[in-house]
C-alpha positions as CSV (number, residue, x, y, z in Angstrom):
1,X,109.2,156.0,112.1
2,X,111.8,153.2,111.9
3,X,113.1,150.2,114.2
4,X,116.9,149.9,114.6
5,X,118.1,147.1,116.6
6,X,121.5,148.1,118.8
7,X,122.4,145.0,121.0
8,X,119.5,143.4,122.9
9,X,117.7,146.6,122.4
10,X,115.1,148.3,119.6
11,X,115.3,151.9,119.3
12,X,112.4,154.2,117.4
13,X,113.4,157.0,115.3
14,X,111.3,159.3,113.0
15,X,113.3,160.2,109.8
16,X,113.2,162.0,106.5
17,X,113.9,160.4,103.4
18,X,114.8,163.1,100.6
19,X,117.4,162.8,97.6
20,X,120.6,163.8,97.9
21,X,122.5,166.0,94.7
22,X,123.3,162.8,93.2
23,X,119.4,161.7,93.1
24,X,120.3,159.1,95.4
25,X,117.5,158.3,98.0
26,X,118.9,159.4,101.8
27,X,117.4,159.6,105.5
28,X,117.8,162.2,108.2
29,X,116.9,161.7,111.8
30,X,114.4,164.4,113.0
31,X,113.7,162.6,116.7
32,X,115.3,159.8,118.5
33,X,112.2,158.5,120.6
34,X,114.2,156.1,122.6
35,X,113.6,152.6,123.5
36,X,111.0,151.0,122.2
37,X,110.2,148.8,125.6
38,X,109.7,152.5,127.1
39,X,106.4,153.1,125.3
40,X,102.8,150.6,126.0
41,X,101.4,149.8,122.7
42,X,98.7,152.3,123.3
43,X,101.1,155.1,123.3
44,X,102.8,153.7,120.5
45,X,99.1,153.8,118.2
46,X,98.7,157.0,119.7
47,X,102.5,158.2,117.6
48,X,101.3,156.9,114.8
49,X,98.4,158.3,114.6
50,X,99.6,161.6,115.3
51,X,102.5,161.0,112.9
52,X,99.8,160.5,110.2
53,X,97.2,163.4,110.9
54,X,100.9,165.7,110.6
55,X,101.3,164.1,107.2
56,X,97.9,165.4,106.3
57,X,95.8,162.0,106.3
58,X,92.7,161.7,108.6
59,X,91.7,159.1,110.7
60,X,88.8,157.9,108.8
61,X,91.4,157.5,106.0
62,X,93.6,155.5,108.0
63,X,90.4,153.0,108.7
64,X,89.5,152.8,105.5
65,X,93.2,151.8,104.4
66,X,93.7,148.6,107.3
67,X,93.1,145.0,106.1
68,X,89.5,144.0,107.3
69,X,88.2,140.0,107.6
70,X,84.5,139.9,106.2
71,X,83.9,136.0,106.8
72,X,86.7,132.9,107.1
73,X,86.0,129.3,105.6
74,X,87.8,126.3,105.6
75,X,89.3,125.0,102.1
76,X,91.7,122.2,103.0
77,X,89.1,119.6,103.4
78,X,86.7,119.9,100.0
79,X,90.9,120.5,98.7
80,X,91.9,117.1,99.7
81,X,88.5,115.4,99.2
82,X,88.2,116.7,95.3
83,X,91.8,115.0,94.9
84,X,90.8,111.9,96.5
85,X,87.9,111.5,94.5
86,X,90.0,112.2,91.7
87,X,92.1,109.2,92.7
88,X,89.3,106.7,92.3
89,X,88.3,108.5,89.0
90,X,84.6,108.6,91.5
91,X,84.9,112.6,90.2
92,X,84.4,111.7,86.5
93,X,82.0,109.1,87.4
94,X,79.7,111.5,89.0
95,X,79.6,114.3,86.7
96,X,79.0,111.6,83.9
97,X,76.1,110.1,86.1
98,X,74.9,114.5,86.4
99,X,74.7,114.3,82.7
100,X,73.1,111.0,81.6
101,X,70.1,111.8,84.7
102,X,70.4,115.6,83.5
103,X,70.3,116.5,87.1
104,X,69.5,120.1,88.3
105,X,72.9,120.0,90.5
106,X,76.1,118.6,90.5
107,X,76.4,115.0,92.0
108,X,80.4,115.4,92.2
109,X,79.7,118.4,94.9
110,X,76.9,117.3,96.5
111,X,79.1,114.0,97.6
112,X,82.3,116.3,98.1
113,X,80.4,118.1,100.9
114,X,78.8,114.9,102.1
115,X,82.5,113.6,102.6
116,X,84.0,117.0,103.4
117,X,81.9,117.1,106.5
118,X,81.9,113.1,107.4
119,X,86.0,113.4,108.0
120,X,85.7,116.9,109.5
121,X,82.5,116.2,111.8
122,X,79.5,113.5,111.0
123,X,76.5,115.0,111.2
124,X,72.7,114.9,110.2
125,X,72.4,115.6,106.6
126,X,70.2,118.6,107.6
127,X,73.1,119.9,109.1
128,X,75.1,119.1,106.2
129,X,73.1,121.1,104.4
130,X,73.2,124.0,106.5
131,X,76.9,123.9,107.6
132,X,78.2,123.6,103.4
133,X,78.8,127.6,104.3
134,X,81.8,127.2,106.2
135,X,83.6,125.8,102.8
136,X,85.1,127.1,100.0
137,X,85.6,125.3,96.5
138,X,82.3,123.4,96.8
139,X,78.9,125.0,94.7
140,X,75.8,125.2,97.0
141,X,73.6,122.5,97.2
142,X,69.6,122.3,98.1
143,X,68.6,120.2,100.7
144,X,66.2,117.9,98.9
145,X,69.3,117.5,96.4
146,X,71.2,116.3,99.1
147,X,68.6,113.5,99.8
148,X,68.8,112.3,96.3
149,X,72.2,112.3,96.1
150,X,71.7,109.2,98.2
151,X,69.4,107.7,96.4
152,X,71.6,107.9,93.3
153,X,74.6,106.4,95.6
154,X,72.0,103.8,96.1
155,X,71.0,103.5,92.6
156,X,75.0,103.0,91.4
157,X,76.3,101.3,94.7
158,X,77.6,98.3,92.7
159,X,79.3,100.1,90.2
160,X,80.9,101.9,93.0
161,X,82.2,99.4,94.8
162,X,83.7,97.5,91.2
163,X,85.5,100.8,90.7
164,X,86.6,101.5,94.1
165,X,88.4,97.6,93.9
166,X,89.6,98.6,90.1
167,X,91.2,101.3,90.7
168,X,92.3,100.5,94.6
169,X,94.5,97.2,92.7
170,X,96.1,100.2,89.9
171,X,96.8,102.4,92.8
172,X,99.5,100.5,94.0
173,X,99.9,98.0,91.6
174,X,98.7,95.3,94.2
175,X,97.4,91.7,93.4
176,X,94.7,90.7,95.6
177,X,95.8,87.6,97.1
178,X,94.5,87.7,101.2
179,X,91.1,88.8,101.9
180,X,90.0,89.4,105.0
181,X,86.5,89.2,106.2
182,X,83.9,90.0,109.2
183,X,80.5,91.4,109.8
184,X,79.2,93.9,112.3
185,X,76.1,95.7,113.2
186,X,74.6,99.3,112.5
187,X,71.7,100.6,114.2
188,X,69.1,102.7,114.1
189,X,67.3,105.3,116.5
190,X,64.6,103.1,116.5
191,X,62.4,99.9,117.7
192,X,60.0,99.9,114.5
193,X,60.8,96.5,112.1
194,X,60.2,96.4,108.4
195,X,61.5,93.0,107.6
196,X,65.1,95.2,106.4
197,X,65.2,96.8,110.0
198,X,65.0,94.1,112.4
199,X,65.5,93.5,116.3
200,X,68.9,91.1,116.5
201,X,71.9,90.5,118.2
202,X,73.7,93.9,118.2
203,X,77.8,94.3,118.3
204,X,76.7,97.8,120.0
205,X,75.1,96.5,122.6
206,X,72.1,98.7,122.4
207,X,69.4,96.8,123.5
208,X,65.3,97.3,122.1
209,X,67.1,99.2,118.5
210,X,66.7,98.1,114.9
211,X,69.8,97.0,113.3
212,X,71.1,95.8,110.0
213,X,74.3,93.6,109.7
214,X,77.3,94.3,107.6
215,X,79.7,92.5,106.0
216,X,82.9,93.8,104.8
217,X,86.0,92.3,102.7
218,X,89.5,94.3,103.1
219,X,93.1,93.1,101.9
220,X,95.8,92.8,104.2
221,X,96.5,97.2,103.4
222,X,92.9,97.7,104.7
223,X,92.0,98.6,101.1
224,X,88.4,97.9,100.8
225,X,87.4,94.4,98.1
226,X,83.5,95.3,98.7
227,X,80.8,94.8,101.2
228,X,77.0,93.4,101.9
229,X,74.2,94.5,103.7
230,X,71.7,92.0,105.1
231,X,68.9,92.0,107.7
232,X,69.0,92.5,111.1
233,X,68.4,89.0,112.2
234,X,70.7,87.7,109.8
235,X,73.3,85.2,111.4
236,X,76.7,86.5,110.7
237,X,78.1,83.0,109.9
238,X,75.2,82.7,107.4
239,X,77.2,85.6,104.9
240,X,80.1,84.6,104.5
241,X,79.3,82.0,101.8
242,X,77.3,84.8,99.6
243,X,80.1,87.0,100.5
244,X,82.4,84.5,98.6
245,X,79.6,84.0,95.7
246,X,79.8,87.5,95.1
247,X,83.3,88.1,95.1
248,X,83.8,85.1,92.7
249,X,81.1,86.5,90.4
250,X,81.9,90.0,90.3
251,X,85.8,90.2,90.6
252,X,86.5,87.2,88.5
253,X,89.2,86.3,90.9
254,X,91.3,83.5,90.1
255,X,93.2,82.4,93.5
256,X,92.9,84.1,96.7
257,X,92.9,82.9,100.6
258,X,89.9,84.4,102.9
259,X,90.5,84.9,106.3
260,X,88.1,85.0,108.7
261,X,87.5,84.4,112.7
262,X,85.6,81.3,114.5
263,X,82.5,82.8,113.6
264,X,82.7,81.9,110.0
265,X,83.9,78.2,110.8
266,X,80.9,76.3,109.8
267,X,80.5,73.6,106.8
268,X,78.1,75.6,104.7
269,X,81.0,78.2,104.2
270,X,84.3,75.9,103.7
271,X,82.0,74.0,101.1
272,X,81.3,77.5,99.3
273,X,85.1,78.3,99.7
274,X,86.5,75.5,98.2
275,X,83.7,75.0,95.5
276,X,85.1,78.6,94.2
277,X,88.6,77.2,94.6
278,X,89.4,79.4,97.4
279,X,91.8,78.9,100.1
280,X,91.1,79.4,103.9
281,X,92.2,80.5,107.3
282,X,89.8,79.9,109.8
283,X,89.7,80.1,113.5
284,X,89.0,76.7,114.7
285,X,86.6,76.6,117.6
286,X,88.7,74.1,119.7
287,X,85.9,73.1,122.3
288,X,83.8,71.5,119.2
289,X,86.6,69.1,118.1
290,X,86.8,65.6,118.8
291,X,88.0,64.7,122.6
292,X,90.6,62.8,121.2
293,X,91.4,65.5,119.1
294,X,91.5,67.7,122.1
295,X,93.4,65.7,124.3
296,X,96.2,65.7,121.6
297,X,96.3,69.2,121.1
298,X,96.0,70.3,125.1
299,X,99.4,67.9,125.6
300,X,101.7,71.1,125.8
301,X,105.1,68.5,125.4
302,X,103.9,68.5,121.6
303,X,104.4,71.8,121.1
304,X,107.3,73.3,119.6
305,X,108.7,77.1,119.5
306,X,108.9,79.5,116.2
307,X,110.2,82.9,116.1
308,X,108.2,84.9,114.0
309,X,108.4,89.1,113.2
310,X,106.8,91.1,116.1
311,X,104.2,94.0,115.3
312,X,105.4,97.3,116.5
313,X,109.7,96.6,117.4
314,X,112.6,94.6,115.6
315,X,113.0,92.0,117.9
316,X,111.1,89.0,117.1
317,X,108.3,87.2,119.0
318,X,108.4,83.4,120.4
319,X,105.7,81.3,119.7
320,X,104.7,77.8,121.2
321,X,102.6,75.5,118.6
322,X,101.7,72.5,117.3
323,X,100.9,71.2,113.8
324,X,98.9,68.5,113.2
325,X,95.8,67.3,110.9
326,X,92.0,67.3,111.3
327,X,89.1,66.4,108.8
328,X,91.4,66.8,106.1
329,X,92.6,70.6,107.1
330,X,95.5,71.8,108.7
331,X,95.3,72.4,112.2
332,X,97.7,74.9,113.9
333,X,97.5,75.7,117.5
334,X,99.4,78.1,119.2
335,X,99.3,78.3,123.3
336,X,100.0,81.7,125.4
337,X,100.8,82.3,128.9
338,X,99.3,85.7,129.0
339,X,96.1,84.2,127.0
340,X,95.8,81.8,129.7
341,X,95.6,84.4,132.2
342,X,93.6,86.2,129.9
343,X,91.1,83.3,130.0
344,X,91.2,82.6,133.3
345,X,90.4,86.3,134.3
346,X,87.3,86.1,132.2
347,X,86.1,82.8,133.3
348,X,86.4,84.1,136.9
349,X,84.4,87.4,136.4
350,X,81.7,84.8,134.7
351,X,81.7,82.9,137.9
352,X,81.6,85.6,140.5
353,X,78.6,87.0,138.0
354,X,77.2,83.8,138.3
355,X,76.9,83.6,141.9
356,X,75.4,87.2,142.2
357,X,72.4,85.2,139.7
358,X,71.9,82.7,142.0
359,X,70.4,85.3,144.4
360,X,68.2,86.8,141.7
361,X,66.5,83.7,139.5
362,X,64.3,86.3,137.5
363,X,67.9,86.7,135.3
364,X,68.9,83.3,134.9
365,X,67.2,81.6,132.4
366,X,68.9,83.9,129.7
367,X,71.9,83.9,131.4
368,X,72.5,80.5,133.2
369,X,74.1,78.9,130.2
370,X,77.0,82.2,129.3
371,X,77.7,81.8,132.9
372,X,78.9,78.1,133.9
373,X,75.5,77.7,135.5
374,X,73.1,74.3,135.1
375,X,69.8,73.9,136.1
376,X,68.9,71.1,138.8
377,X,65.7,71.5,139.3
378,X,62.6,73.3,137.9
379,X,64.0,76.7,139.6
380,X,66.7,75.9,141.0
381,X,70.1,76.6,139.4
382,X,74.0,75.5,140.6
383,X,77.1,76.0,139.3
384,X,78.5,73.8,136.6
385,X,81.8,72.2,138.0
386,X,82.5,70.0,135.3
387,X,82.1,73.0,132.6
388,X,84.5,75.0,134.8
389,X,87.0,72.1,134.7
390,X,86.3,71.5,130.9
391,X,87.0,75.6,130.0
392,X,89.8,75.5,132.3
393,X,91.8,72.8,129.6
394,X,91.6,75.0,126.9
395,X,92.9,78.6,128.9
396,X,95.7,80.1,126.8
397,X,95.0,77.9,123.7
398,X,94.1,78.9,120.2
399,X,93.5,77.0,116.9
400,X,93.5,78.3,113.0
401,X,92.4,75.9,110.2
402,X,93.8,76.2,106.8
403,X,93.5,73.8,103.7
404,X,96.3,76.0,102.4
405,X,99.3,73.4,101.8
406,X,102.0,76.0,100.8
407,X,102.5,78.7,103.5
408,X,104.2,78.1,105.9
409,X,103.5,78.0,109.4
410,X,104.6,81.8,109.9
411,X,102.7,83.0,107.1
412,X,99.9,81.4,108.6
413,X,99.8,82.8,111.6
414,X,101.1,86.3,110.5
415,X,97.6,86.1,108.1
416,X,95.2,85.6,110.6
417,X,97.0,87.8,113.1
418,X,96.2,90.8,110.5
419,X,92.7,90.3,111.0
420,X,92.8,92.9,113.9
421,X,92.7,95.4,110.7
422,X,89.3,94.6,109.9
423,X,88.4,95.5,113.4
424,X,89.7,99.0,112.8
425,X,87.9,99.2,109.8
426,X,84.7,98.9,111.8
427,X,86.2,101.2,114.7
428,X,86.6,103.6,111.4
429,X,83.2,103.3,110.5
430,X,81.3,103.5,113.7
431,X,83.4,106.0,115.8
432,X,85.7,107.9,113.4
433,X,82.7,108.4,110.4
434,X,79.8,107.7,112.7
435,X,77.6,105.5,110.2
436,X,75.6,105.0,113.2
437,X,72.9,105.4,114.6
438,X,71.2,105.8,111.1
439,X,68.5,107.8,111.0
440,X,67.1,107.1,107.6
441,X,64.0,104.8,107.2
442,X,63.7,103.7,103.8
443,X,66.3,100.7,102.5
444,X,67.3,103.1,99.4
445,X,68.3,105.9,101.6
446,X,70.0,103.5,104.6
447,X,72.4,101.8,101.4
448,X,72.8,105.1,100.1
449,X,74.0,106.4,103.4
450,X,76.3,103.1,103.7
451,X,78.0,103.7,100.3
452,X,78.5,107.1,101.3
453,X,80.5,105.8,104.7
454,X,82.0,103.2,102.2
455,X,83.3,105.9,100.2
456,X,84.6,107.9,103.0
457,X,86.4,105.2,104.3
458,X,87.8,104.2,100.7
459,X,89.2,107.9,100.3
460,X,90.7,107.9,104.1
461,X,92.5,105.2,104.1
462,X,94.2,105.9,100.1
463,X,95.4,108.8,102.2
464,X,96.5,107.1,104.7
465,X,98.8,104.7,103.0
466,X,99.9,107.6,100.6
467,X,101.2,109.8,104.0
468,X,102.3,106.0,105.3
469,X,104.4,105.8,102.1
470,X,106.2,109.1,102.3
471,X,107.4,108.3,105.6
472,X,105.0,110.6,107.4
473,X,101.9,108.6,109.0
474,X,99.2,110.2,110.3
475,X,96.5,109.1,112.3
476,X,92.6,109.4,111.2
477,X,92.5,111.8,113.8
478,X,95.7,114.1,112.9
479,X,94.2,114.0,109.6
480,X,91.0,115.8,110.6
481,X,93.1,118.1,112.9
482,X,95.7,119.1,110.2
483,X,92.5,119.9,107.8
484,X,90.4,122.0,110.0
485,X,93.5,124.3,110.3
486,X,93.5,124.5,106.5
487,X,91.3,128.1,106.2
488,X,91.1,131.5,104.3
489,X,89.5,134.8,105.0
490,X,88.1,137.0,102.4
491,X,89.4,140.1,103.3
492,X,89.1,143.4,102.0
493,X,91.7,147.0,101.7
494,X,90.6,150.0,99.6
495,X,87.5,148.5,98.7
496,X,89.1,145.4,97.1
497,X,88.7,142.0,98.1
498,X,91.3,138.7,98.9
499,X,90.9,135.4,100.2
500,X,94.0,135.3,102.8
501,X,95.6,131.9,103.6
502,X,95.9,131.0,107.0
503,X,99.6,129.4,107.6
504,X,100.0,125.7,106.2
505,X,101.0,123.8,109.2
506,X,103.9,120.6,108.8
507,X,100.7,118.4,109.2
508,X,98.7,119.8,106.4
509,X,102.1,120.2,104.0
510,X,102.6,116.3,104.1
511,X,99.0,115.8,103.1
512,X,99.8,118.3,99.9
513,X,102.5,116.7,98.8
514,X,101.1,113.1,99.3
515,X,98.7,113.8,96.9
516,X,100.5,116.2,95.0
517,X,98.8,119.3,95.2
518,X,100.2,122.8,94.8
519,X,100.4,125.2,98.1
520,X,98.5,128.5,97.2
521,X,99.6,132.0,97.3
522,X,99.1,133.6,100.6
523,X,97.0,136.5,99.3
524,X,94.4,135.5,96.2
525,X,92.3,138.2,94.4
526,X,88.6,137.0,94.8
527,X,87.8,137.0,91.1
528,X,90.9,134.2,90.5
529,X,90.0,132.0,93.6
530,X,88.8,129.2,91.3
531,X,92.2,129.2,89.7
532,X,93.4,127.1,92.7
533,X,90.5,125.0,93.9
């Protein structure tokens, strides 16, 4: 039966093919059935089954003969996770620690699935376990294997991150120079303290949990320079100074400035800074400067404007600020209109709160100070006019300390204006990776499970910058979209089998050729599968 298209229209016709005197392969029309739009696709089966049984097949042989789907996995993320890995030479690394520990199972895989299924959807490593089925490329792996595989992460975490910033400077041929720095929080389903575990002040704002504070160092491309762990009651300005230590000791870096918010501004970690010969931009908590000081800086006449590169258009961005000199740093101070609005806004929502306290003194004691409240008497609490008048100086200003004497004031600004990257980074950790809650109890397996997010994060955003590179950005989330729809079925006809590719979207074809792997065949024998993952 054939198609023929005349106009708008497809006719059907069953033919003959037979050879002509000349040998020459011909076709006679036996039936004209018409239109093709006159016939449901019912009645069209039904022809063809007829047409078949005429021929002298059966049925039964016709079943046998159709393509059937026995099972369907997904190969684009353990694909794109094996060539990341690869990247960071982390795939070598592994196998080499497999053979020196003479392990029963490969360390490369069991981490490929750990990651595969951390960008595709974080789950309980149980569940890692039990969902490694729904890939292809990747060897199977025991569930007590997975476990250690943690504790060996644990085990070579240092070495880890040393290659990570190796190989992350060779990657791009990048010199560190700007370093950016913050901590946050991670915590645990949990209220039980171990002296590593501990009840603190969580970023997450989950009240009665265990958490443990980490501190991360990026450049200015979000590449990761290393990280820390510490306790839960650790005081985040408290690790910025061993950050530093570290990073002198093991990187063996020369020159480079650290950036790093108000929290960090403290004497203990400018003297660590410039004791490593490190430079500095620091948010500069106005309200504990000299009055003097303040009354200088407040005194909007001083203030001159700069036009500096905006963040997402061409045109560029106005900026009111003034220069001046304090405790032998440079002071730079930059006012807004919409930060003063800003301010104002959240000074007003802390005085409406405020009032609504004064009815309820069971809540005050904690939260008379946050709140512009003062006490008067033994019980009795009213609100603090002068501290309202006092906050109300500084709406819409912002400082930023440097002992930096070369930048200018641009380059100041534009480097501690980046530090908004860091706070992805964490967003990255927490929602996109979902490092917490933790549910691991002892300290090997929680900074096992942490170089394991630190990986994941390493290899997302290489991949990111790659696809930023090309000219095709994608978002942490069109990443995981575009490599779920990277799947294969193993199929099988006449009692052979395939693995048939699903269609590579535009999405999935820039991540291939950012990292330079090869689109497969659309049909693959099942004995040669290996060939191509």
């Amino acid at each position: 039966m054939r198609q023929e298209k005349k106009g708008e229209a497809t006719y059907l016709r069953i033919v003959q093919s037979f050879r002509d005197t000349d040998g020459n392969i011909r076709h006679r029309t036996l039936f004209n059935l018409g239109k093709a739009t006159d016939y449901s696709p019912v009645a069209l089966k039904r022809i063809g089954q007829a047409l078949y049984e005429l021929g002298g097949g059966t049925l039964e042989e016709l079943e046998q003969r159709m393509l059937h789907e026995l099972s369907r996995f997904n190969y684009g993320f353990p694909l794109v996770v094996g060539q990341l890995l690869k990247a960071y030479a982390l795939d070598t690394f592994f196998d080499g620690v497999s053979r020196n520990k003479n392990l029963e199972f490969s360390l490369k895989e069991s981490v490929s699935l750990l990651i595969s299924e951390r960008l595709h959807d974080p789950v309980s490593k149980l569940s890692n376990y039990k969902n490694q089925g729904d890939y292809i490329g990747l060897s199977e792996i025991e569930l007590h294997q997975i476990y250690r595989t943690l504790d060996h992460l644990y085990d070579k975490q240092e070495f880890i991150k040393q290659l990570i910033y190796n190989k992350g400077r060779n990657l791009f041929n990048q010199k560190l120079d700007v370093v950016f720095y913050d901590v946050t929080t991670f915590y645990f389903d949990s209220n039980k303290e171990d002296g590593f575990r501990e009840k603190g002040f969580g970023k997450d704002g989950k009240i009665g949990k265990t958490i443990i504070a980490f501190g991360l160092l990026i450049d200015q491309y979000k590449q990761p320079v290393g990280y820390e762990v510490y306790h839960g009651k650790q005081y985040e300005g408290h690790t910025f100074s061993d950050a530093i230590t570290r990073l002198k000791k093991k990187y063996q870096i020369d020159k480079v400035i650290c950036v790093a918010d108000t929290g960090m501004m403290n004497q203990d970690n400018l003297n660590e800074i410039e004791g490593a010969e490190y430079e500095y931009i620091f948010g500069e908590r106005l309200k504990n400067i000299s009055e003097s000081k303040q009354n200088e800086i407040i005194d909007l006449t001083k203030y001159d404007v700069l036009e500096i590169e905006g963040d997402e258009s061409d045109d560029p961005v106005k900026i009111q600020y003034y220069l001046t000199e304090y405790k032998g740093r440079k002071l730079i101070t930059t006012y807004s209109t919409k930060r003063a609005a800003k301010d104002r806004a959240e000074r007003e929502e802390k005085i409406e709160k405020a009032k609504e306290f004064l009815s309820q003194p069971a809540q005050l004691e904690k939260k008379a100070k946050s709140h512009y409240l003062k006490k008067v008497k033994q019980c009795n609490y009213v609100l603090d006019i002068n501290r309202i008048k006092r906050s109300e100086q500084f709406d819409g200003f912002m400082s930023i300390a440097t002992n930096n004497q070369e930048l200018t004031i641009a380059q100041i600004l534009d480097a501690y204006k980046q530090l908004y990257k860091i706070e992805h980074s964490f967003r990255s950790f927490k929602t996109f990776l979902e490092t917490r809650p933790m549910f691991h109890w002892t300290k090997a397996r929680i900074l096992g499970h942490l170089a394991l997010c630190y990986i994941s994060f390493t290899v997302l955003n290489y991949l990111q910058l790659k696809l930023k590179k090309q000219n095709t950005p994608q978002s942490e989330n069109q990443i995981r979209k575009n490599l779920i729809k990277m799947q294969m079925s193993l199929v099988t006809q006449n009692e052979h089998e395939y693995y048939l590719r699903s269609k590579t979207e535009e999405g999935a074809k820039q991540i291939m050729k950012a990292l330079s792997i090869k689109e497969m065949p659309d049909l693959i024998p099942r004995n040669v599968i290996n060939q191509y993952l």
